[in-house]
N, C-alpha and C positions, 0 to 999 in steps of 0.2 A: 373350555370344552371338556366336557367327560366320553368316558366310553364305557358304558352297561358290562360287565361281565361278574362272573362269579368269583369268589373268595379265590377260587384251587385258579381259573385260569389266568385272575388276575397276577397269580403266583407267578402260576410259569411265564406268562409273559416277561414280568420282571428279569426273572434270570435269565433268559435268552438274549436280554440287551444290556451285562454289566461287562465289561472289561477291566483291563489290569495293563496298568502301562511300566514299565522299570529299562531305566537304561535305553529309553525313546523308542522300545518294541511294545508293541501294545498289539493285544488276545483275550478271543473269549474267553472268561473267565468261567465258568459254567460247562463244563464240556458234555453235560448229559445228566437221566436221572434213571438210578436204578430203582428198580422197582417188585414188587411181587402182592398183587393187588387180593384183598378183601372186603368184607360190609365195609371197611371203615374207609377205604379210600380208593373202590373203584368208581363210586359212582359222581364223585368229585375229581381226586387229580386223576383219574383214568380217565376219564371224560377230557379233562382239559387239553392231556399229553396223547391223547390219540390224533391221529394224524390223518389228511383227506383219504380217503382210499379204503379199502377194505382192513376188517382189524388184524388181520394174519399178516397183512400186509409189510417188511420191514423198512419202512418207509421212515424216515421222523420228520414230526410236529413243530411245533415252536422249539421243543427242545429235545434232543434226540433222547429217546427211551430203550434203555437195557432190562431183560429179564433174566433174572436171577434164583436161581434156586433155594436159596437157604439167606433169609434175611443177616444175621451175623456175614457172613460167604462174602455178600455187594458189602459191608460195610469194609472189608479188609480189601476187596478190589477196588474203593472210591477209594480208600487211604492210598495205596499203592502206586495209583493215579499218581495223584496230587504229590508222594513222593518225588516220583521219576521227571513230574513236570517241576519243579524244585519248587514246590506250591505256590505256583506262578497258574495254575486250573487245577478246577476241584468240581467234582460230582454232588449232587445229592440223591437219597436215600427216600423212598415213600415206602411205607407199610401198613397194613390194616392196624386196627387197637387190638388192644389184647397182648397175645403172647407174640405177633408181628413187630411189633412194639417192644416187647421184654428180650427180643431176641439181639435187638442193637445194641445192646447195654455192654458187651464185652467188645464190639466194635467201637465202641463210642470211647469207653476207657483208653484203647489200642492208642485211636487216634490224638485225644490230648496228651496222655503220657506224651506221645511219640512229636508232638505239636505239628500236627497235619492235618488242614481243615479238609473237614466233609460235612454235609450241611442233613440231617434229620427230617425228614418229614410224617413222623408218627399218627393213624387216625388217632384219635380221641371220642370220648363216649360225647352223645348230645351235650351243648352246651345250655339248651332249651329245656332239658331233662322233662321228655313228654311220658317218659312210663319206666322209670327205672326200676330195678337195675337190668339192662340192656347187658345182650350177650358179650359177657366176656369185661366186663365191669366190674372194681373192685370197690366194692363198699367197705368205707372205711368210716367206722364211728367216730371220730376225730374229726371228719370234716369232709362232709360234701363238694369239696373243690378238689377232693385226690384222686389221682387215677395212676395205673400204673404207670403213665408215662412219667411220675413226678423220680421214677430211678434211676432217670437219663439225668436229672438235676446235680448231684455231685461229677460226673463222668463230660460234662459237657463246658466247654468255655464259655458258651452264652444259652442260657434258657428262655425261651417264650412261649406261653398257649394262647392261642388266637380263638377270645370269646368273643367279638364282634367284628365286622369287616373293618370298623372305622380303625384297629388298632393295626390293620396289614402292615402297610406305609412304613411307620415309624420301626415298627420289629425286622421285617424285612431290611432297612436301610443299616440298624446295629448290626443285624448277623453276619450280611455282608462286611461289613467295617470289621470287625473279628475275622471273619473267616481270612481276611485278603492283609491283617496286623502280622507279621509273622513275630512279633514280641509277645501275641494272647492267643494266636490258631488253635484250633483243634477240634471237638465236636460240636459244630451248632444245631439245636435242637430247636424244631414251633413245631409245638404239637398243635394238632388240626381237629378240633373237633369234627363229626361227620358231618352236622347240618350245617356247619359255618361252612363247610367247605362246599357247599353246593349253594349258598346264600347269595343270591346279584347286588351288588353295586352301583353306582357311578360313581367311577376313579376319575380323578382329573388325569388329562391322558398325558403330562409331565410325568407320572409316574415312570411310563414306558416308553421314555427316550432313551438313548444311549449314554450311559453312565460309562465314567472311567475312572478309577481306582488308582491311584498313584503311589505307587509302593516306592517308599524313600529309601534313602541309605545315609542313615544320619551319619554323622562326624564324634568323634570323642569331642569331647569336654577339654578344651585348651590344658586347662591345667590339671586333668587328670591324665593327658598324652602326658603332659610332659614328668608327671612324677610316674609313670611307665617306664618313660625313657632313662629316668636316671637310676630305676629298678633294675632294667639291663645293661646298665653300662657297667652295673655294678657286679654284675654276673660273672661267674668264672665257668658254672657246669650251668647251662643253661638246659632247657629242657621243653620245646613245643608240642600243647597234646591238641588235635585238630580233631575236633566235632562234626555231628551235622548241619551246620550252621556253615561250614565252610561252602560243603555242597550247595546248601538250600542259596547262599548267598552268588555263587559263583565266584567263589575269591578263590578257586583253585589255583588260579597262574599268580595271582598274588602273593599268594603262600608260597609258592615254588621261589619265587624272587625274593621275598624278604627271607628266606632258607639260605638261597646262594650269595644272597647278600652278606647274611653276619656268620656264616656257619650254622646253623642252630640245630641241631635236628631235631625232626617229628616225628613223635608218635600218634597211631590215632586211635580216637574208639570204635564202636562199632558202624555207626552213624555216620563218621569221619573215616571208613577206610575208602583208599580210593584219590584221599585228598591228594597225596602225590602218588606218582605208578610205585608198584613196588622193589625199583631196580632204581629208584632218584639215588643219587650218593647221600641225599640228607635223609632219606627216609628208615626210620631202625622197627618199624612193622607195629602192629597191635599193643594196648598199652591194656595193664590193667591183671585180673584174674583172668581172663581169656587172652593175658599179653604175651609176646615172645619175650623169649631172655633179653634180646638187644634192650628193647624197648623199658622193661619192667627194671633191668641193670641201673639203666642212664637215670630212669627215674628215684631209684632210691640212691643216688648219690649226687642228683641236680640240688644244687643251692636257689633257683627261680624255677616256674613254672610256668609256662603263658599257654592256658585254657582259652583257645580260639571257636568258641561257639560250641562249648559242651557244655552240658547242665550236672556234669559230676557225680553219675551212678553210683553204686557201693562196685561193681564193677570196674567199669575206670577207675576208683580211687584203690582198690583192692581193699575197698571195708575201709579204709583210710589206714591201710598200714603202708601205700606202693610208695610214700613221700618221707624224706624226713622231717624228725620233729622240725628244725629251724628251719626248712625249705619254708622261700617267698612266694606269694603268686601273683602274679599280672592276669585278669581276667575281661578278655573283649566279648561282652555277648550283648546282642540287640534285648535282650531281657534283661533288666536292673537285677532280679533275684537272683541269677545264674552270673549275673556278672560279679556279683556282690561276694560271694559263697568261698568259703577255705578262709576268711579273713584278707580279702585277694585286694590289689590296688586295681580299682572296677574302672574297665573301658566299657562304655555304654554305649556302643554306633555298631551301626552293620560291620560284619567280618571284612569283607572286601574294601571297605573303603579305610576303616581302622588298618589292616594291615597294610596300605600303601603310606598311610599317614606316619605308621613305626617305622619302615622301611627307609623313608624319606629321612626322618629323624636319626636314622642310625647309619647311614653313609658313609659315613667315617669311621665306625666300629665295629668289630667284627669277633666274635666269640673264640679264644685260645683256641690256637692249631691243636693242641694237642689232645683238647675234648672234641672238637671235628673228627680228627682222625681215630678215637676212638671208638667213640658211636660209627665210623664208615666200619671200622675194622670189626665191631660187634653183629651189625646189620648183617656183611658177609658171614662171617659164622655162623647165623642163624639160618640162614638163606641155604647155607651148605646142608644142616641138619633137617633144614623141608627137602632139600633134593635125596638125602637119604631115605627119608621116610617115604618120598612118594616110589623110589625104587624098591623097597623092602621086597621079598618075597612072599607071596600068598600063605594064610594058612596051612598048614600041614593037612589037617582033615579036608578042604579044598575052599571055594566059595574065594570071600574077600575081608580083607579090615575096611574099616570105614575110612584110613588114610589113603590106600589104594584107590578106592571110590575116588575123592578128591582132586587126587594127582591124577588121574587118569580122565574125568572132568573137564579139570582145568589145563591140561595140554589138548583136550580135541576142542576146545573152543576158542573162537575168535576173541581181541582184545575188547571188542565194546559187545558182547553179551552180556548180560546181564543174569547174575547166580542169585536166587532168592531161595532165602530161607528164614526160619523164624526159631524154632522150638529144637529140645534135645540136644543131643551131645554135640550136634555137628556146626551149632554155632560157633562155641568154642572153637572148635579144631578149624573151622572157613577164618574163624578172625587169626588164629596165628600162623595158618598153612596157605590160603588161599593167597594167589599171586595175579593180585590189582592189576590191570594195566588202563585202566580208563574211570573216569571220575565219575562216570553211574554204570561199573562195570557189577558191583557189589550193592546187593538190596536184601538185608539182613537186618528185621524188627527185633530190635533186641531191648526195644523200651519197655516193653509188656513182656515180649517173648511169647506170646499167644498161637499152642496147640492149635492148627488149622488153619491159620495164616497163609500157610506155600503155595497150594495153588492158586488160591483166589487173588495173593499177593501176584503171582505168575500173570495172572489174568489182567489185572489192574494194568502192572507195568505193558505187558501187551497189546495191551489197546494204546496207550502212550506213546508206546514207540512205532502203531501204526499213523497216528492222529502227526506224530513229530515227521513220518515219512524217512523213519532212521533204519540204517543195515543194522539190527540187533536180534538179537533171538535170545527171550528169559526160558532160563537153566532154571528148571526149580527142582531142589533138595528136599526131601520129606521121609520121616520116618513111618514105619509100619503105627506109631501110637497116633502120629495125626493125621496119617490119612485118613485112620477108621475115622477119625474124630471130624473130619470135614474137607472131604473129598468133591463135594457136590458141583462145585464151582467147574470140575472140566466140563462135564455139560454142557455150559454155559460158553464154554472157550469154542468148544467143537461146532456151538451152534452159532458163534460167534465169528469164526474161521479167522480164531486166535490161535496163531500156533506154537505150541508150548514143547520143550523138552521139558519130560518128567523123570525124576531119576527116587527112582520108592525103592530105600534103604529097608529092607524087613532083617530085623535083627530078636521080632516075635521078644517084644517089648521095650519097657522104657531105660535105655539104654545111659541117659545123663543121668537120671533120679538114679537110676541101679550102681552108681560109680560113688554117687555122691551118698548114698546109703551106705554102702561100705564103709566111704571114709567117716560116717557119723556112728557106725557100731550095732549099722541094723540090715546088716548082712543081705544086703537087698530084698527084703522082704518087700513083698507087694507090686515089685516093681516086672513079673516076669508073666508072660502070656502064658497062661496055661488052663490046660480041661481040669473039669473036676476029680479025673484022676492022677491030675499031675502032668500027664503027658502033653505034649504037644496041642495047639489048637489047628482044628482041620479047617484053617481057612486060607483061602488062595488066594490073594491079595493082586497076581498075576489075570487070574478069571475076572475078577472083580473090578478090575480099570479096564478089562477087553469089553465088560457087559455094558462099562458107559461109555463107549464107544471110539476109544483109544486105538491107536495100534500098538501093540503089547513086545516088547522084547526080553528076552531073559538072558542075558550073556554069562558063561560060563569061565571066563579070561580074562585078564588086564586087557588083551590086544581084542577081544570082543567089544566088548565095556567101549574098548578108544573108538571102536569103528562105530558102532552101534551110538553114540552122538555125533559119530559125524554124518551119518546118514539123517537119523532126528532134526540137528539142525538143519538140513535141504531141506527135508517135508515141514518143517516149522516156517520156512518164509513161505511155502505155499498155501499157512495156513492149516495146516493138519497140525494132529496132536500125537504126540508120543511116547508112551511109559515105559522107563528101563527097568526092568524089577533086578534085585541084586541083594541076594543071601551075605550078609556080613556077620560079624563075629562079635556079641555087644561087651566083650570083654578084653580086647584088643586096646592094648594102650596108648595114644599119640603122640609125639610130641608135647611136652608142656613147660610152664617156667615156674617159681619158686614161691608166685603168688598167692594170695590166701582170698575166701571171701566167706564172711561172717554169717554162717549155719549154727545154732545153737544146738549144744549137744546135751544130751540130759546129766543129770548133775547128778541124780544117784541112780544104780543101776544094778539087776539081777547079772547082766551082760559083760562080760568082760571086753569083747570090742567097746564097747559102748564109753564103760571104764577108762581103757587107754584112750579110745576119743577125744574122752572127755578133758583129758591128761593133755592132750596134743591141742585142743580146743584153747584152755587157759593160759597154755605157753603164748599162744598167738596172740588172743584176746589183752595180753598184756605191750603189746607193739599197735595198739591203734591211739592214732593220734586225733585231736579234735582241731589242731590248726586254730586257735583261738587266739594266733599272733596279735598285740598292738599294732594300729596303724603306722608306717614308713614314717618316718620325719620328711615335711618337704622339703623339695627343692629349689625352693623360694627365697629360706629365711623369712618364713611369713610371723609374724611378733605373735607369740603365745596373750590371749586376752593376761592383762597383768602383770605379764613378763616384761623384756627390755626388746625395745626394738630390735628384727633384725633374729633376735631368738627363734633359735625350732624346737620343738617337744620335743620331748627325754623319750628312745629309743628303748624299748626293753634286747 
């Protein structure tokens, strides 16, 4: 049997019936499609995803539909999604061609960096090409088959353009299979021509049964567990750094228990904080050029390393100075490339299930008391030097430091709120100040780090934790640089009756480029808001989230600041929105640790900053290592081809 419908409805049909089962719970997978409709795609998927009843109507169709303000904006709230649901659901994305189209591309980036599917649904110009060139079409002498949509091609995990209906079927069936892989997730991209997209069919109506997705949790490789295992037994300063891989996997309480099992302690990155609360005795905090001393300490003097589901930033590795030269590593990642990486002995299975398997294997061993007890005794120290800094005194001329903000934050909120942030300084200082207490309490893009992320990020998570039916409230962080840059998204919240705490740091400019210009010898040049005579910009940042329809606050105090989120989160589970504006000081110092990360500094120079820079740059640059260890000898005695039975390779 078939059933007649067009390209676009046959789409959304599809997605409204794929599930995802892991661990014998099984869910829509699909959880909606944002949208912001023009020529290229309202009279196709707008047609398909409109719903019985009037169009004003908030009602949803086959598959519920979000409006969105700013195309980039829905692509950072489908990532967000699919974050907080540990991309277990995921959204997609429709836009007209053209610049609706060109506007995903830094979305689309976000999300594979970050490996969090969201699914593209780009117009595209005729695929019948009845009177080109058709508005908003790029002609491109090279070749009649380009359109702008071919810029999503490097930024996306899987690419398709859908030139005929017969090709629906099979391209829909790959995307999904990527999108729901969490070893290839990230952006999947069919761009949709406009007339393919209103073009009918008869699908065989197997198309549009219920599919279900079985998301695995493979097992290491027998005999790569076990030359793991003889890599830690071997250990005396071991050293665990927990990705987002732990999260996405749910191997949190896993990790907790192989921790208290052998001693070990964790650090995490950005991705991975959260993995244990921030008060576990194993846990020594942030790891990396955004890491605390505990953490950053244990790592330049650990002899092993075991990378549980991070992919190894210049960050986390601090440019590859944070390890020593002879430092080993043990690497469990559900991705071969990331497992493979540092020269590492590669576990290849899911985080959670890999880590019961090591646990299981080390039962009987357990990492020297004495690196235990140092890591617990470094962790507290550091912990003491966050409770300093979040008591520090205010400015002298009055307002706040951005560490006060912080502390002040993170004591008026509950344990499972949820802080999101992405850009500027206050990454840094949330990864080494911020005190975790719940394993999606922290939601901090730090794969891209992408300017305009926070509230749409806020938004994303928001709807998640309404769809999950969870007590949370997203805290979102934002500087005066990205709100101008991509605010558009409360809108969206308010009219969405998402309720969001907003906390807009104005420090009247770019406050991390301005620190990080300093230390490179260019005096922060460029980095500071100002009129064309220098003075101040007359913009009210405060008026300006009241006009899109926010309730606006301005606290004047630390004890304002406290009260004024706790009021925020009440109206946020009612659903309302609320922005704390707050004057800070972009040259106020934090907390920091001893680590480096790899900015090239100019080599000759009029500038004498620039000069010692460049001085202080070289010294560094000579402590990066490449980790291009020979492989472990096994633990086999497996016979070298040639050798004498029984023989293991020569060890460098």
């Amino acid at each position: 049997m078939t059933i007649r419908l067009t390209v676009a409805q046959a789409l959304v049909r599809f997605l409204a019936v794929q599930y995802v089962e892991r661990d014998g719970v099984r869910s829509r997978f699909f959880a909606g499609c944002w949208g912001i409709f023009g020529h290229g795609n309202v009279a196709g998927l707008g047609e398909a995803l409109l719903a019985d009843g009037p169009a004003d109507t908030p009602v949803d169709g086959p598959l519920r539909y979000l409006q969105g303000r700013n195309e980039q904006g829905v692509v950072h709230a489908a990532v967000a999604y699919a974050r907080h649901r540990d991309r277990l659901a995921a959204m997609a994305v429709t836009t007209s061609i053209g610049p609706g189209a060109t506007n995903l591309v830094t979305g689309a980036a976000l999300a594979t960096i970050n490996r969090l599917p969201v699914l593209l649904l780009p117009g595209d110009v005729f695929a019948t090409r009845p009177a080109p060139p058709v508005l908003q079409e790029l002609e491109s002498p090279t070749g009649g088959d380009v359109s702008v949509n071919d810029a999503l091609r490097p930024v996306s995990a899987y690419f398709d353009r859908i030139l005929r209906p017969e090709q629906l079927p099979s391209a829909l069936l790959q995307a999904t299979r990527v999108l729901v892989d969490p070893a290839q997730t990230g952006a999947v991209t069919l761009a949709l021509p406009q007339d393919v997209q209103a073009e009918a069919h008869d699908w065989p109506e197997e198309l549009f049964a219920e599919r279900t997705w079985h998301v695995p949790r493979p097992r290491p490789e027998p005999a790569a567990l076990d030359r793991a295992v003889a890599l830690l037994r071997s250990a005396r300063r071991p050293l665990v750094i927990a990705g987002g891989g732990v999260i996405y996997s749910g191997a949190d309480d896993a990790l907790r228990s192989f921790a208290e099992t052998t001693g070990i302690p964790v650090a995490e990155t950005q991705a991975g904080k959260g993995s244990l609360p921030y008060d576990h005795p194993r846990a020594v905090g942030a790891i990396g050029a955004t890491g605390t001393a505990a953490a950053d300490t244990l790592a330049a003097e650990a002899d092993l390393i075991i990378g549980v589901g991070t992919r190894y930033s210049d960050f986390t590795t601090a440019s590859r100075t944070a390890f020593a030269p002879d430092a080993r590593f043990v690497n469990l990642n559900i991705g071969a490339a990331d497992a493979h990486k540092l020269s590492a002995a590669a576990l290849v299975a899911d985080a959670r299930t890999g880590l019961e398997e090591l646990t299981a294997a080390l039962d009987d061993w357990a990492a020297p008391p004495e690196h235990t007890d140092r890591a617990e005794s470094l962790a507290r120290a550091w912990d003491e030097v966050v409770a300093t800094a979040y008591a520090a005194p205010p400015p002298a001329e009055g307002g706040f430091t951005q560490t006060q903000v912080l502390g002040a934050v993170n004591e008026a909120t509950e344990p499972a709120d949820v802080v999101v942030c992405a850009a500027g300084s206050m990454p840094g200082d949330l990864h080494r100040l911020w005190r975790t207490r719940d394993r999606k309490g922290y939601h901090v893009e730090y794969g891209y780090s992408c300017m305009g992320y926070e509230v749409a990020g806020g938004l994303g998570v928001g709807l998640a934790v309404r769809d999950l039916a969870e007590d949370r409230v997203p805290v979102v962080l934002v500087g005066d640089g990205s709100w101008l840059m991509l605010s558009s998204e409360l809108v969206t919240a308010i009219a969405e009756e998402v309720g969001l705490v907003v906390v807009l740091v104005q420090n009247h400019g770019y406050a991390s480029i301005g620190a990080l210009s300093e230390s490179v010898g260019t005096q922060r040049f460029g980095t500071r808001f100002r009129a064309a005579d220098g003075g101040p910009l007359p913009v009210d940042l405060a008026a300006n989230a009241a006009s899109l329809g926010a309730t606006v606050v301005c606290p004047l105090t630390v004890e304002e600041l406290t009260e004024a989120v706790r009021v925020a989160r009440a109206a946020a589970r009612e659903g309302r929105c609320t922005v704390i504006h707050v004057e800070t000081d972009p040259t106020a110092s934090a907390p920091d640790s001893p680590a480096w990360w790899d900015v090239p500094v100019a080599e000759v120079s009029e500038h004498a900053s620039a000069r010692a820079a460049r001085a202080d740059y070289e010294a560094r640059k000579a402590g990066q290592q490449h980790h291009l260890r020979p492989s472990d000898p096994s633990p086999y005695g497996v016979a070298e081809r040639g050798g004498p039975s029984g023989a293991a390779p020569d060890s460098a």
